[in-house]
C-alpha positions as CSV (number, residue, x, y, z in Angstrom):
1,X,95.6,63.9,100.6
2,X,96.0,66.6,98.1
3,X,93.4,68.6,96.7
4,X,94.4,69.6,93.4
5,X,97.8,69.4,90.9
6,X,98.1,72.5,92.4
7,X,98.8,71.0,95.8
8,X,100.6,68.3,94.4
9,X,103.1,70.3,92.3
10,X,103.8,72.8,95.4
11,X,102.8,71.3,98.5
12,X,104.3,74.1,100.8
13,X,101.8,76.8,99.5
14,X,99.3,74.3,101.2
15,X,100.4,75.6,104.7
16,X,100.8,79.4,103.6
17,X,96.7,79.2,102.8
18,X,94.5,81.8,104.6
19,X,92.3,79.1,106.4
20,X,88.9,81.2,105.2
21,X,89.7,81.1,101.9
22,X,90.9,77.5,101.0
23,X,90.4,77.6,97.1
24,X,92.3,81.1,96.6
25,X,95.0,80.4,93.6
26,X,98.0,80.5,94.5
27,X,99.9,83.6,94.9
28,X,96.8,85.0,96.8
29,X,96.2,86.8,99.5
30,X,93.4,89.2,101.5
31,X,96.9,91.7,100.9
32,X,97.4,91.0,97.7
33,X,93.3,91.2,97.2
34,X,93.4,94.7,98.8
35,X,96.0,95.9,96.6
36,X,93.9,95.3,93.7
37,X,90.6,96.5,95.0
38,X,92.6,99.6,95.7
39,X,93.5,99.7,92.2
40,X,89.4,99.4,91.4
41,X,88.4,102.7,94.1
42,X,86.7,99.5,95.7
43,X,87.5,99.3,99.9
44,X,86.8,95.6,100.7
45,X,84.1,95.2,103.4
46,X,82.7,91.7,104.8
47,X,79.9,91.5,101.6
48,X,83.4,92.0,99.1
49,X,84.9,88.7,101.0
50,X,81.9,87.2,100.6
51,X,81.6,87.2,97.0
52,X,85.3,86.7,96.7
53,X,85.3,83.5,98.5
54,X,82.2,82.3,96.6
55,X,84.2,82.9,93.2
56,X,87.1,81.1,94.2
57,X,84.7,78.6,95.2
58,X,82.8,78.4,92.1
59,X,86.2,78.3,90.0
60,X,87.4,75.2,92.2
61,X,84.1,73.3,92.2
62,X,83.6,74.2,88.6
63,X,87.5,73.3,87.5
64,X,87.2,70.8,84.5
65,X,89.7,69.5,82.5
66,X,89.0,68.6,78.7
67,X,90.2,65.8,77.0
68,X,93.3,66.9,76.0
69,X,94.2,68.5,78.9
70,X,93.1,72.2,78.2
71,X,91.5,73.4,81.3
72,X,88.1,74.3,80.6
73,X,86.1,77.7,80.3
74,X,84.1,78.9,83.2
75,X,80.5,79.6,81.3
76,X,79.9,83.1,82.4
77,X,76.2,82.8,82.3
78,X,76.2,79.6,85.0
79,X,78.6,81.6,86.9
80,X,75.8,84.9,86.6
81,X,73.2,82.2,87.3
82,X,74.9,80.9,90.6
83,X,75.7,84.8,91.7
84,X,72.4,85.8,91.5
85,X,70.9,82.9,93.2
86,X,73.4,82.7,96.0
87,X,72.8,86.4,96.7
88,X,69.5,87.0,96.2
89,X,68.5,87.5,99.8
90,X,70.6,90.8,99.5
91,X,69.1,92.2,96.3
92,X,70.5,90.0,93.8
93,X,72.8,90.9,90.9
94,X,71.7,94.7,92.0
95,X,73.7,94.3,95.3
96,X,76.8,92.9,93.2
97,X,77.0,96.1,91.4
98,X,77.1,97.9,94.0
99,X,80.2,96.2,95.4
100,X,81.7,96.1,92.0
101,X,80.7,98.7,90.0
102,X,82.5,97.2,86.7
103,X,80.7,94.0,87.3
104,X,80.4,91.4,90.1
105,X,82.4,88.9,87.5
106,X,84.8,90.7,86.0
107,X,85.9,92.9,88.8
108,X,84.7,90.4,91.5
109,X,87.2,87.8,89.8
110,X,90.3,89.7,89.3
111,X,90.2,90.5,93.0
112,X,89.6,86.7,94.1
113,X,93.1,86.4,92.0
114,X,91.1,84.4,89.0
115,X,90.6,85.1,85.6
116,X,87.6,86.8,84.4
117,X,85.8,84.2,81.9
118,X,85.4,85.2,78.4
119,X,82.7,87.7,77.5
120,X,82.2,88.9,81.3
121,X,82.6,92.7,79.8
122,X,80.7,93.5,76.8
123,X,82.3,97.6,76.2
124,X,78.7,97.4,73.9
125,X,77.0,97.8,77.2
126,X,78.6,100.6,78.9
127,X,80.7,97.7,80.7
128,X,84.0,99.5,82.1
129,X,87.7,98.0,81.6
């Protein structure tokens, strides 16, 4: 059964799916993730994969659709909220920023092939772009 439209409107990118990471969008890949990390100066280590595959994750578990069929803002603040929490045996939202010096969120999501939610950089902060 399929999981999403996703997999309904282009059942063959179903198969091409890296196995670890079963919510990636598609059009992703650990390649394609690499590519962009190397864009950010970030190398991707096991911690990186692990935050990437908790995004994707988070974006699938958390993908709504309103009632007229707009899909539905991630709210940056659960998303900080569930980050924090699911790595707070490794120092938290501290340890995120060292992965991803921009910010475990913004630079965190375009890696994991997602879009960054809306206010996930604040330039008033000293947030980078």
């Amino acid at each position: 059964m399929a999981e999403s439209m996703n997999d309904i409107l282009h059942p063959n990118l179903a198969e091409k799916k890296d196995p670890d990471f079963p919510h990636a969008p598609g059009g992703w890949s650990r390649d394609v993730a690499k590519a962009k990390a190397a864009e950010e100066g970030i190398t991707l280590g096991e911690e990186h994969w692990k935050v990437i595959r908790f995004l994707q994750d988070y974006y699938h578990d958390h993908e709504v659709t309103d009632y007229d069929g707009h899909e539905a803002v991630i709210d940056v603040r659960d998303l900080h909220k569930a980050l924090e929490a699911q790595f707070a045996g490794q120092g938290g939202m501290k340890h995120l920023y060292l992965l991803f010096p921009k910010g475990p969120i913004y630079q965190g999501t375009l890696i994991a092939g997602l879009v960054p939610p809306e206010g996930s950089t604040d330039p008033s902060f000293g947030t980078a772009m």
